[in-house]
C-alpha positions as CSV (number, residue, x, y, z in Angstrom):
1,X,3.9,-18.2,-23.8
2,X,6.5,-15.5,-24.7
3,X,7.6,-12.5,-22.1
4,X,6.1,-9.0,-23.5
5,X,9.1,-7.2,-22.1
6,X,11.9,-9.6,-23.0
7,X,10.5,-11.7,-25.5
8,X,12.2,-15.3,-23.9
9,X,9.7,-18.0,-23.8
10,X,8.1,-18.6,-20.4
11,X,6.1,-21.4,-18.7
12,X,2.4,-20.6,-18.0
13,X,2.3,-21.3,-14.7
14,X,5.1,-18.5,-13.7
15,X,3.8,-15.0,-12.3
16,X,7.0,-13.6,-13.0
17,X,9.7,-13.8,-16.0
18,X,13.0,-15.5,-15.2
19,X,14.8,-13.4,-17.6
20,X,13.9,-9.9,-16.2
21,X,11.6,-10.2,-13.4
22,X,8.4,-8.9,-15.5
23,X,5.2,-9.7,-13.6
24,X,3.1,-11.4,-16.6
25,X,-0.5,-12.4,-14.6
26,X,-2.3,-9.3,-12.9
27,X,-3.5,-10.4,-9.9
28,X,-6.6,-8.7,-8.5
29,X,-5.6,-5.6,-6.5
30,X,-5.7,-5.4,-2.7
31,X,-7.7,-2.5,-3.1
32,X,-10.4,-3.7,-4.5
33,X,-10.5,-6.5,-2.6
34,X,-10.4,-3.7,0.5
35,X,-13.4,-2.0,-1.2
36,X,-15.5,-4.8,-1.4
37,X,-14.8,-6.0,2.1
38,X,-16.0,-2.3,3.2
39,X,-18.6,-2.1,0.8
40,X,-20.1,-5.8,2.6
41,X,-19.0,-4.2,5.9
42,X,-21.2,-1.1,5.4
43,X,-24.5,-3.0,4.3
44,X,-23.9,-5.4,7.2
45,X,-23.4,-2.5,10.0
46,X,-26.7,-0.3,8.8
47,X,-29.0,-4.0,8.2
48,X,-28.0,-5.0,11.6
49,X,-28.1,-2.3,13.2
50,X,-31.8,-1.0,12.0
51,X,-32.6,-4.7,13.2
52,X,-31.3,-4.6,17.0
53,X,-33.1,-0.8,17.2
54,X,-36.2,-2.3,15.9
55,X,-36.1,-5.1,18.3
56,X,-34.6,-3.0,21.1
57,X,-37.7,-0.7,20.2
58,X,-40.1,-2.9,20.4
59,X,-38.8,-4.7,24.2
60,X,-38.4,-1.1,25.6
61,X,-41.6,0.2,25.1
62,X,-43.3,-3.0,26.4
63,X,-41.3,-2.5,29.4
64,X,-41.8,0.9,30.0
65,X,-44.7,3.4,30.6
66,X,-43.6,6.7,28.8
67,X,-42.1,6.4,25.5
68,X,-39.7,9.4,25.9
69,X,-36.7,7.5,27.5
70,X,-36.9,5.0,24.2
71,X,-37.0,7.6,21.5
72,X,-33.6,9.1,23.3
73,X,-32.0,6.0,23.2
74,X,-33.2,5.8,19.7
75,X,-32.1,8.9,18.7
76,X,-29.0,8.2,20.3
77,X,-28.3,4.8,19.2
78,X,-29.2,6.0,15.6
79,X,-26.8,8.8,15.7
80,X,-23.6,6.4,16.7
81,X,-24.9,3.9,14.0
82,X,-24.7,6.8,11.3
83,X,-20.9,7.6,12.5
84,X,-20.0,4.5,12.1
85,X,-21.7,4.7,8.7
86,X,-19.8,7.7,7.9
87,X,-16.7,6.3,8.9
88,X,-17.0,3.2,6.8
89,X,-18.2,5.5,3.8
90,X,-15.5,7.9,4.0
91,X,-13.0,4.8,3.8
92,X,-14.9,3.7,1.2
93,X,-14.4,7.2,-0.8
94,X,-10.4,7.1,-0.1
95,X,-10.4,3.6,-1.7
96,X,-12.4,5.2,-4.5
97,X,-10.2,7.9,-5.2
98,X,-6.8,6.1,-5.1
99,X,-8.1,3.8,-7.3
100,X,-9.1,6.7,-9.9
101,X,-5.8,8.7,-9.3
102,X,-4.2,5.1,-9.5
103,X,-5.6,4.3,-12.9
104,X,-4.4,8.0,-14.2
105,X,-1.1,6.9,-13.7
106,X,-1.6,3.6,-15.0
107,X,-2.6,5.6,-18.2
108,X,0.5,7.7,-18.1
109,X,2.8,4.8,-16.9
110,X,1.2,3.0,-20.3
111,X,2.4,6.0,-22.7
112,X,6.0,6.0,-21.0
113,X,6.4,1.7,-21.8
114,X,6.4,3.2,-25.5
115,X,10.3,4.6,-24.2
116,X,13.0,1.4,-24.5
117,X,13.4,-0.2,-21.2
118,X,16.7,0.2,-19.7
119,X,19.3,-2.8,-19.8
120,X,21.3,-4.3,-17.0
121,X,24.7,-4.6,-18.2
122,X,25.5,-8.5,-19.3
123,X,26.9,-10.6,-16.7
124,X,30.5,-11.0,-16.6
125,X,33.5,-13.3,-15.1
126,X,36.0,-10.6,-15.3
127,X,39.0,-11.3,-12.3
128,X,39.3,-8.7,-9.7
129,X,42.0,-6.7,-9.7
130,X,45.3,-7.2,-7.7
131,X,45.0,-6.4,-3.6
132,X,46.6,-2.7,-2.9
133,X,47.0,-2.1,0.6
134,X,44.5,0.7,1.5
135,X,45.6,4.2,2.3
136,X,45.8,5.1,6.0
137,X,43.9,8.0,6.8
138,X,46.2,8.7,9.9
139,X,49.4,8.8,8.3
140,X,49.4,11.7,6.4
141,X,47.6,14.0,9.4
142,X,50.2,12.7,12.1
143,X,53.4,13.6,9.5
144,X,51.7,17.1,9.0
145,X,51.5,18.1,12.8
146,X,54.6,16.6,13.4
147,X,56.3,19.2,11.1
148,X,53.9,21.9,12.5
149,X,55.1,21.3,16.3
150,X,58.8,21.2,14.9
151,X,59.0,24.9,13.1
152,X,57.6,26.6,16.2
153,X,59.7,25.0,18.8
């Protein structure tokens, strides 16, 4: 297996080039991953939910002798589970989206690889040059207001 950005020939159990650090397996995104644990999460929340009303339904008005008190908690306990419907849904839609916008730069990201790649200079054992003893910073501002003090006095 050859690198599609380098060209050097690569095992093919690597994720990654050694040459220049190209990722050569796509791995499955963590958004969709996220997606499809909301996705699950969603079906699971409204299923089980629709369950315990229909159970809780059923015990309540055995128990009791008007209905009205159990179609309030039903309307009730069906209005929380359809905002935390909503909620799920509308991560669900974010997800969505940055996938989409994601992909439209993937496509635009695609037509730029076209451009050459920019190079790291080639490594080097060049010598570093000789030690110099650093400038001191306090030197020349204590010489000037020592000449200051001396013309006025």
């Amino acid at each position: 297996m050859y690198c599609e950005r380098c060209g050097k020939q690569i095992d093919n159990a690597l994720n990654f080039c050694n040459a220049c650090g190209a990722q050569l397996k796509k791995e499955k995104s963590e958004q969709q991953s996220a997606l499809n644990m909301l996705i699950t999460a969603l079906i699971v929340v409204c299923t089980a939910g629709l369950g315990v009303l229909v159970g809780l339904m059923a015990i309540l008005l055995n128990k009791i002798q008007t209905p009205e008190p159990a179609f309030i908690f039903a309307i009730f306990y069906l209005a929380t589970l359809f905002g935390i419907s909503f909620l799920i849904m509308r991560q669900i839609s974010k997800l969505i989206d940055a996938k989409l916008i994601g992909k439209d730069k993937s496509d635009s990201h695609q037509v730029r690889r076209e451009e050459p790649l920019v190079q790291l200079p080639p490594k080097t054992t060049n010598q570093l040059e000789d030690f110099r003893e650093p400038a001191s910073v306090i030197e020349n501002t204590t010489r000037t207001l020592d000449e200051v003090r001396a013309r006025r006095g």
